[in-house]
C-alpha positions as YAML, in Angstrom:
chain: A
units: angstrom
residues:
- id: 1
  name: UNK
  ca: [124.10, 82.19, 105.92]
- id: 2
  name: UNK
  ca: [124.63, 85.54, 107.63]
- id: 3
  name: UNK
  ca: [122.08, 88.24, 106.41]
- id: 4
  name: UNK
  ca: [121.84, 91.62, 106.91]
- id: 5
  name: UNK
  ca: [117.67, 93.35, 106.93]
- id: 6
  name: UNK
  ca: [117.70, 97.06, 105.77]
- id: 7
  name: UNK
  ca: [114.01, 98.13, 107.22]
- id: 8
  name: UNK
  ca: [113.04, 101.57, 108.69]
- id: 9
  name: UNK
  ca: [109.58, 100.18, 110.02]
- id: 10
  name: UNK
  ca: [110.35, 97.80, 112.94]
- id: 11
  name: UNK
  ca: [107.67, 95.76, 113.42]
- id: 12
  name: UNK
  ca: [108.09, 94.90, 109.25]
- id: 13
  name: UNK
  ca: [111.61, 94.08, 110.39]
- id: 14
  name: UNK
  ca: [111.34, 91.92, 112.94]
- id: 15
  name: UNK
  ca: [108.10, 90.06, 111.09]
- id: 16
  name: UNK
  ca: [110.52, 89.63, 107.91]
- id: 17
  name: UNK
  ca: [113.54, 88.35, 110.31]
- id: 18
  name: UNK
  ca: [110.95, 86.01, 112.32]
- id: 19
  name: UNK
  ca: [110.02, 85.02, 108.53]
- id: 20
  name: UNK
  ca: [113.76, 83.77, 107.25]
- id: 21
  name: UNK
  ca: [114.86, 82.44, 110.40]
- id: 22
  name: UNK
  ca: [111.41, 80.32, 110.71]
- id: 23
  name: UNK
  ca: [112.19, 79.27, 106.91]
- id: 24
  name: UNK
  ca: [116.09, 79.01, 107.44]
- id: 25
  name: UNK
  ca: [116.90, 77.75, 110.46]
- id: 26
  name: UNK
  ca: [120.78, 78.32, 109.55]
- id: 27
  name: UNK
  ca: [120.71, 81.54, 108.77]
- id: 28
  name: UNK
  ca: [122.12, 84.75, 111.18]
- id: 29
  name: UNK
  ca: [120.66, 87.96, 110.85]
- id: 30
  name: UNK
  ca: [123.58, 90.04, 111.34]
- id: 31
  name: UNK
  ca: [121.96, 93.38, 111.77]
- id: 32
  name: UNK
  ca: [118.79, 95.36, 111.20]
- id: 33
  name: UNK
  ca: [119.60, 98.40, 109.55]
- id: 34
  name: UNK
  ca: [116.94, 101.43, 109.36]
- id: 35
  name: UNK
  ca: [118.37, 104.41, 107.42]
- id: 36
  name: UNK
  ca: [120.82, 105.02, 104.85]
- id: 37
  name: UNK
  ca: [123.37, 106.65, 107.23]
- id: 38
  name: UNK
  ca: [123.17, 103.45, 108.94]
- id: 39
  name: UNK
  ca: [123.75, 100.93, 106.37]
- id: 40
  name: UNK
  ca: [126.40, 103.19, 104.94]
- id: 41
  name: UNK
  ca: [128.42, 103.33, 108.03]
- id: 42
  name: UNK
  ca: [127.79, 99.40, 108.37]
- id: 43
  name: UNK
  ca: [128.77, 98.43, 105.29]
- id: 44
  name: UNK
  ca: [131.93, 100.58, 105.29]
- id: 45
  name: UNK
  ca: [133.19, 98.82, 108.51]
- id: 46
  name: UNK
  ca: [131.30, 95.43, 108.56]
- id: 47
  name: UNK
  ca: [132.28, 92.17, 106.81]
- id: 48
  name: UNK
  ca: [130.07, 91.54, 103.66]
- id: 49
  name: UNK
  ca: [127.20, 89.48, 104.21]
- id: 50
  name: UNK
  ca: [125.78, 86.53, 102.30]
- id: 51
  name: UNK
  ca: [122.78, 88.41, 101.12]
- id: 52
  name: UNK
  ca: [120.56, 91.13, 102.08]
- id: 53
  name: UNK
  ca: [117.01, 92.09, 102.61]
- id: 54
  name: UNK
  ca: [116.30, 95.62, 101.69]
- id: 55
  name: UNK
  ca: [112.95, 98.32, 101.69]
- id: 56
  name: UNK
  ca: [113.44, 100.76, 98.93]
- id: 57
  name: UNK
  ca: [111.82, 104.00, 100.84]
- id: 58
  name: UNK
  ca: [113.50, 104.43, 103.90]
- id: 59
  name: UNK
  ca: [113.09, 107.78, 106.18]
- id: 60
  name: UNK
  ca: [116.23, 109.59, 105.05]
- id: 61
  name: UNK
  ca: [115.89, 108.58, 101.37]
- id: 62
  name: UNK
  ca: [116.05, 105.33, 98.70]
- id: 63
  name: UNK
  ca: [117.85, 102.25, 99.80]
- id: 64
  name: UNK
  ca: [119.22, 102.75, 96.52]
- id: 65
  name: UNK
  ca: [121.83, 105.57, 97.56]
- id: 66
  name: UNK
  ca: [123.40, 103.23, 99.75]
- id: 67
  name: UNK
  ca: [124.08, 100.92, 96.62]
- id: 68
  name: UNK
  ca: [125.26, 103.74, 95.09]
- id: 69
  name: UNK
  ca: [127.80, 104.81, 97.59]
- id: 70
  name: UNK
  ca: [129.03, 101.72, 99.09]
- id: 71
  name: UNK
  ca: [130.34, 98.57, 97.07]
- id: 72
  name: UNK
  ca: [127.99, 95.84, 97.71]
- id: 73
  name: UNK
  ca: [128.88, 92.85, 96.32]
- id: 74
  name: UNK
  ca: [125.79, 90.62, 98.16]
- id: 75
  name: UNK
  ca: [122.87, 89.84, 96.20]
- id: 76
  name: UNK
  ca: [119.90, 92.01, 97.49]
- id: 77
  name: UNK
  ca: [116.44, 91.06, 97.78]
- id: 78
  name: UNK
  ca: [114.28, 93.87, 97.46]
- id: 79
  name: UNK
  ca: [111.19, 94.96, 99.66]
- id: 80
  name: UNK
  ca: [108.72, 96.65, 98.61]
- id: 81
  name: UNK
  ca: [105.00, 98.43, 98.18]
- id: 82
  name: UNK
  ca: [105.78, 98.91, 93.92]
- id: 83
  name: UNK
  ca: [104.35, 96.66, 91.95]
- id: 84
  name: UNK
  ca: [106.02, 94.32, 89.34]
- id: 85
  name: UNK
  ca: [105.89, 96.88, 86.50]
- id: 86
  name: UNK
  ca: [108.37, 99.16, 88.04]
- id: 87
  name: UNK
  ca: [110.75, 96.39, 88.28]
- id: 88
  name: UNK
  ca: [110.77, 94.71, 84.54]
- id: 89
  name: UNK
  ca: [114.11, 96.97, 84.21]
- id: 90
  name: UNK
  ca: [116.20, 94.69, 86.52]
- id: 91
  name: UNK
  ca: [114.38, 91.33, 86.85]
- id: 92
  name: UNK
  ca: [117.05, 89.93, 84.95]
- id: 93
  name: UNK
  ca: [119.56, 90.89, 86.79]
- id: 94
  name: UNK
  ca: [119.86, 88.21, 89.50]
- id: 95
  name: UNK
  ca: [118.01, 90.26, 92.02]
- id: 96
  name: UNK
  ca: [114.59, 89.53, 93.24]
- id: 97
  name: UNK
  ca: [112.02, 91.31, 94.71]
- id: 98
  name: UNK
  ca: [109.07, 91.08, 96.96]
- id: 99
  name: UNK
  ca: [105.87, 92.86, 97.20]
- id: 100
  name: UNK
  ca: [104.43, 94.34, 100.72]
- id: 101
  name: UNK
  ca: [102.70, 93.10, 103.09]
- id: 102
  name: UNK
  ca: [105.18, 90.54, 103.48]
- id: 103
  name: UNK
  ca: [104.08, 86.79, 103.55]
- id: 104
  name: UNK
  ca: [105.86, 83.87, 104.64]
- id: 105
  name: UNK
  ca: [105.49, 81.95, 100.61]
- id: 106
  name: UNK
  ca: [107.31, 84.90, 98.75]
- id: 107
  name: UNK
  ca: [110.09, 85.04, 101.35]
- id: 108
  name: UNK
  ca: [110.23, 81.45, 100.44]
- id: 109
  name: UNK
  ca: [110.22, 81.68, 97.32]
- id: 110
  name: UNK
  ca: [112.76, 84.64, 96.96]
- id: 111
  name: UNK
  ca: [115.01, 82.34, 99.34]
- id: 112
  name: UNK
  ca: [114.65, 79.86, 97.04]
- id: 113
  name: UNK
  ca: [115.59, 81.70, 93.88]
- id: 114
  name: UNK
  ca: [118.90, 82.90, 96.21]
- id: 115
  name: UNK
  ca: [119.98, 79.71, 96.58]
- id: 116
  name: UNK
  ca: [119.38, 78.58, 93.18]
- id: 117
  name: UNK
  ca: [121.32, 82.09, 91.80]
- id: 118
  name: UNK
  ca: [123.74, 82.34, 94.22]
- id: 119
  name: UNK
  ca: [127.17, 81.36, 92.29]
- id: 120
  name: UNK
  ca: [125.77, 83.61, 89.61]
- id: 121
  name: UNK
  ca: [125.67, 87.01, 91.90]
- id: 122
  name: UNK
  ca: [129.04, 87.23, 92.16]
- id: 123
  name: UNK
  ca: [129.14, 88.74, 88.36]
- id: 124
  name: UNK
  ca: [126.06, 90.24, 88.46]
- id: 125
  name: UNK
  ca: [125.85, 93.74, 88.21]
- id: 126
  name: UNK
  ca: [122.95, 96.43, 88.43]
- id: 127
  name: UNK
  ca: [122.35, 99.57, 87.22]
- id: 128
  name: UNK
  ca: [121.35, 101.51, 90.23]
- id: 129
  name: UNK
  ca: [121.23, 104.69, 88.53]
- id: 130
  name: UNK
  ca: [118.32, 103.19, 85.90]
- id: 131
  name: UNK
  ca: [116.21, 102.00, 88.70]
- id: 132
  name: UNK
  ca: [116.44, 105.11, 90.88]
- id: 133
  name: UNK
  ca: [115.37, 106.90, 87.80]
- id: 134
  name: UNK
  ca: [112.27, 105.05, 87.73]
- id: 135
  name: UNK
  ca: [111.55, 106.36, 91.10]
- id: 136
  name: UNK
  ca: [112.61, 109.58, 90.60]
- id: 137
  name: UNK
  ca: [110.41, 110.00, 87.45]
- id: 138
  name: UNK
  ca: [107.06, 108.13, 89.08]
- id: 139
  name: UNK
  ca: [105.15, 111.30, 89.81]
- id: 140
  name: UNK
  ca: [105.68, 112.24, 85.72]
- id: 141
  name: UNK
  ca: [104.13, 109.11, 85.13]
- id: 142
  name: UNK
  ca: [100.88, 110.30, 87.22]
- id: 143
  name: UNK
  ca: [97.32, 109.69, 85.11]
- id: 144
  name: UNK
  ca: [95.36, 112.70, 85.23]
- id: 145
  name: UNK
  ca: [92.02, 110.83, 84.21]
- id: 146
  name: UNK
  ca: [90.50, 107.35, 84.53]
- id: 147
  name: UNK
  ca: [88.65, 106.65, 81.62]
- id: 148
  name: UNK
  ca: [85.13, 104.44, 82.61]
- id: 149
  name: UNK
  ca: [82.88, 102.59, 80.49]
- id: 150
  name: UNK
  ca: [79.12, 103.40, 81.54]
- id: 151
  name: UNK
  ca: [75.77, 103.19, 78.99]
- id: 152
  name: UNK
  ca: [77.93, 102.27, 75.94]
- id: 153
  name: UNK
  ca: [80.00, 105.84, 76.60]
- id: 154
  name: UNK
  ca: [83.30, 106.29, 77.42]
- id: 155
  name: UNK
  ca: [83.67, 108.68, 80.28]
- id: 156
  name: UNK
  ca: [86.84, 110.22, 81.59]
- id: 157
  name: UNK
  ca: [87.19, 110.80, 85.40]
- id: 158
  name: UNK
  ca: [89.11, 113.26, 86.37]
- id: 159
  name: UNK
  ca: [91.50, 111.48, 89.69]
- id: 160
  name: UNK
  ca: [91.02, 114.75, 91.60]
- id: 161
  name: UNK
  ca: [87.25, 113.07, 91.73]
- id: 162
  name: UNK
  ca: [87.89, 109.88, 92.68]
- id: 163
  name: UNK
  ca: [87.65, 109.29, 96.39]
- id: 164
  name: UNK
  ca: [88.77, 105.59, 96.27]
- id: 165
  name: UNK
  ca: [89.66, 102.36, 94.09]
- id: 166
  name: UNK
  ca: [88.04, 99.25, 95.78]
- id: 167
  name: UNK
  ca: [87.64, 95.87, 95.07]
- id: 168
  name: UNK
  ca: [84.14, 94.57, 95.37]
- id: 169
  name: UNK
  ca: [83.48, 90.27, 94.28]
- id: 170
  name: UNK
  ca: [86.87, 90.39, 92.27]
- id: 171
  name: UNK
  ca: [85.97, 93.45, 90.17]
- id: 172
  name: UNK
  ca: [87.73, 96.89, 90.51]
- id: 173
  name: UNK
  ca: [85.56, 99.56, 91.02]
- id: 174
  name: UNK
  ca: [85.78, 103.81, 91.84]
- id: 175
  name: UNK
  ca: [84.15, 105.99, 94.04]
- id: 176
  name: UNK
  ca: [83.83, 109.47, 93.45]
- id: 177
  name: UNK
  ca: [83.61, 112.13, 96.00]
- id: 178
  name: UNK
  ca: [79.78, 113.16, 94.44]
- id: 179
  name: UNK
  ca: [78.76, 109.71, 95.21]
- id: 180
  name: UNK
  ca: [78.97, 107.84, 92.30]
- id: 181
  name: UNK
  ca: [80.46, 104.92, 91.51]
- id: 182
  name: UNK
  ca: [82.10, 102.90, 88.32]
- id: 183
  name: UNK
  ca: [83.85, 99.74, 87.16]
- id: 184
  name: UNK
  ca: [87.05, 100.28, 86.20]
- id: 185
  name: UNK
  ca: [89.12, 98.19, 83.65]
- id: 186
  name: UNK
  ca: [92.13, 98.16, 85.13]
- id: 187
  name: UNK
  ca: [93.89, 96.01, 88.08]
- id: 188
  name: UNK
  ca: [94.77, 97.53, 91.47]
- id: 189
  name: UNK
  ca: [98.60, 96.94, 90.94]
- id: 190
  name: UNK
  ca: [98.22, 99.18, 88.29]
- id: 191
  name: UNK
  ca: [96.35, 101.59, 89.44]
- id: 192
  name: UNK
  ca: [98.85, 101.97, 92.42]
- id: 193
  name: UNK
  ca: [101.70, 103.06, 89.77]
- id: 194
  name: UNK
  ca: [99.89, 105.43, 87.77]
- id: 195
  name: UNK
  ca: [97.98, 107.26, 90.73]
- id: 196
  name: UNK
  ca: [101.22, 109.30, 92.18]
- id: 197
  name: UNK
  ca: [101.34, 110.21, 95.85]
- id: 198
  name: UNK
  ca: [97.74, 111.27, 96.60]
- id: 199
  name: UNK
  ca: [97.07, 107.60, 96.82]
- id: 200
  name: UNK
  ca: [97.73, 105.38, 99.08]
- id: 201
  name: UNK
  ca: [97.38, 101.37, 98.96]
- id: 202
  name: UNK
  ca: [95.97, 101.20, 102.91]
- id: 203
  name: UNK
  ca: [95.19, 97.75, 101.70]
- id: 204
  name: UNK
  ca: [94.84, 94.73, 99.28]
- id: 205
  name: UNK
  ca: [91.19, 95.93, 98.23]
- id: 206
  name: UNK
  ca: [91.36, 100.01, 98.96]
- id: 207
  name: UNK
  ca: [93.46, 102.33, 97.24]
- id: 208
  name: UNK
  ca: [92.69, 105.99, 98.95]
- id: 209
  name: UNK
  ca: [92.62, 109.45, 98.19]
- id: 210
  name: UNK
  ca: [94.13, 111.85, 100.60]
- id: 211
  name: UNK
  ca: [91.86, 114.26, 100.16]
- id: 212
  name: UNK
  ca: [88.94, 111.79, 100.93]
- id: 213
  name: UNK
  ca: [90.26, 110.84, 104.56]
- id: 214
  name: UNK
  ca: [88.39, 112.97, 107.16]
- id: 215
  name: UNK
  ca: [90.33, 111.31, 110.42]
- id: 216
  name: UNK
  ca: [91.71, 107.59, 111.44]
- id: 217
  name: UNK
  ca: [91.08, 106.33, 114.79]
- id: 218
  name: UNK
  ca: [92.70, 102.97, 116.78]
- id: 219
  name: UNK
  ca: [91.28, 99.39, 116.09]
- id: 220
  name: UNK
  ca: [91.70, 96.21, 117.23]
- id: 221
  name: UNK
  ca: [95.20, 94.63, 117.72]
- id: 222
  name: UNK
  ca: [96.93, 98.17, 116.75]
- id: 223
  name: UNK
  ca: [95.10, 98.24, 113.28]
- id: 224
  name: UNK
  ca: [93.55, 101.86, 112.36]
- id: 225
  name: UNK
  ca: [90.18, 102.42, 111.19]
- id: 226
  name: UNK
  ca: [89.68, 104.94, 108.53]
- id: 227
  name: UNK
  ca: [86.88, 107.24, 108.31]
- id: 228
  name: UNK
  ca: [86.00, 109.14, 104.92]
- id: 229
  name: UNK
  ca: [84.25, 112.21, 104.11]
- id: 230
  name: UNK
  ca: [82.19, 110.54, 101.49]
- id: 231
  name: UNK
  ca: [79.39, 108.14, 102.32]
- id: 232
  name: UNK
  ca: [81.46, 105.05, 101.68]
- id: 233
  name: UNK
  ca: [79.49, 101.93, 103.44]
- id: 234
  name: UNK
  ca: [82.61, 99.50, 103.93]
- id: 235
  name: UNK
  ca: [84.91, 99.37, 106.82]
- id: 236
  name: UNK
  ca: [88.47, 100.51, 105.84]
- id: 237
  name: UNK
  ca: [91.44, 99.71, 107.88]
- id: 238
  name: UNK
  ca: [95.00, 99.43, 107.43]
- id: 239
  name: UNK
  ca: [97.16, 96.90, 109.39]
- id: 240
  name: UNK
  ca: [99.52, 97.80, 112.01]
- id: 241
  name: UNK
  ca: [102.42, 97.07, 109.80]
- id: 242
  name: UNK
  ca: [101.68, 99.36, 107.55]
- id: 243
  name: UNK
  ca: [100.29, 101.99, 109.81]
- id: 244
  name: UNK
  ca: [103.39, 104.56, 110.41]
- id: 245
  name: UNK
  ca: [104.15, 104.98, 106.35]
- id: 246
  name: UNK
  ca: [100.37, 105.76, 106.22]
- id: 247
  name: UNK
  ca: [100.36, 108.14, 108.75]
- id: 248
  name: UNK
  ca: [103.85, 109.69, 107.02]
- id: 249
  name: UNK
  ca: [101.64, 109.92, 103.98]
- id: 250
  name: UNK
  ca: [98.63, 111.29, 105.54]
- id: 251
  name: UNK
  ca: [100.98, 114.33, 107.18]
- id: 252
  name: UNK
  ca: [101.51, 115.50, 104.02]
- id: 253
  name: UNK
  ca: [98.17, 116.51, 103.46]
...
């Protein structure tokens, strides 16, 4: 099985190929692709492969222009840091999907659910230009307000306020930037989609406002350490993996 990994972060690349060949001893990565100048070019001169592995954001634009521009007829296996809700418009489709940080069971199980799907692919088709629409409308999707539950009121927070989502003994909480913190009803995937860019996901339990980050400094085993400009009392880091698109996101403060 000859694959082909579309990944602008390297060390995610060579994790996720480390991943499939550990789980597929037969299979070939073919190339590591990490823009979409590259994987155009490639797939314009290369043989097809049997499927591919690709991340959505890249550094010159969405995965999804390649798609658009080059007939690919391999199934595709997505890679990504959106959560399942973005995705409900092409589930069906024949084309899975799996959620950042990588981890050895969903490459599993999305290997799996190739091998299972793979005589259907070669009729499948996808609507490229629906799901890069989803993408390209996300920041008109943005929630302005939180709403919080606290003394039998209802309270609206404004997300200019919020410093940071965290998780604290499975419940999802906020923390504003005058202190103060509240439950919220809602899961972190969630959250994620309907905060817009001045949040970032540094990690399963934080979700972090830009404007709440005072600097970042190096922690063990290339992990950062973030330090905030609000009296938070946990330790927030972000792996090494994910490290360069926070940094990317930070830059844009």
């Amino acid at each position: 099985m000859k694959i082909v990994i579309i990944e602008d972060e390297q060390i995610t690349a060579e994790d996720l190929a480390d991943l499939i060949i550990k789980l597929q001893p037969n299979a070939q990565i073919v190339a590591s692709l990490r823009s979409v100048k590259e994987a155009q070019l490639y797939f314009t001169t290369h043989a097809m492969p049997d499927l591919i592995f690709s991340d959505i954001q890249l550094g010159d634009g969405l995965s999804f222009d390649i798609f658009k521009s080059v007939e690919v007829t391999a199934p595709i296996i997505f890679c990504t840091a959106y959560n399942e809700y973005a995705f409900n418009a092409f589930r069906t489709t024949g084309i899975d999907y799996i959620l950042k940080p990588i981890v050895s069971s969903t490459v599993e199980q999305a290997l799996k659910k190739y091998q299972t799907l793979r005589k259907e692919f070669t009729t499948s088709t996808v609507s490229y230009d629906a799901i890069l629409d989803l993408f390209a409308n996300k920041s008109a999707q943005k929630t302005f307000s939180i709403l919080v539950t606290h003394k039998d009121k209802i309270i609206p927070i404004k997300m200019e306020h919020i410093a940071l989502f965290y998780i604290k003994n499975e419940e999802t909480c906020l923390f504003t930037f005058d202190d103060k913190m509240y439950a919220v009803n809602k899961k972190m995937e969630e959250l994620e989609r309907i905060c817009g860019d001045d949040f970032f996901r540094v990690n399963r339990q934080c979700l972090l406002n830009r404007a709440a980050v005072k600097d970042a400094a190096h922690f063990f085993s290339r992990k950062l350490i973030i330090n905030l400009l609000v009296p938070f009392k946990e330790t927030i880091t972000i792996s090494k993996e994910k490290t360069p698109q926070f940094l990317d996101w930070l830059s844009r403060k």
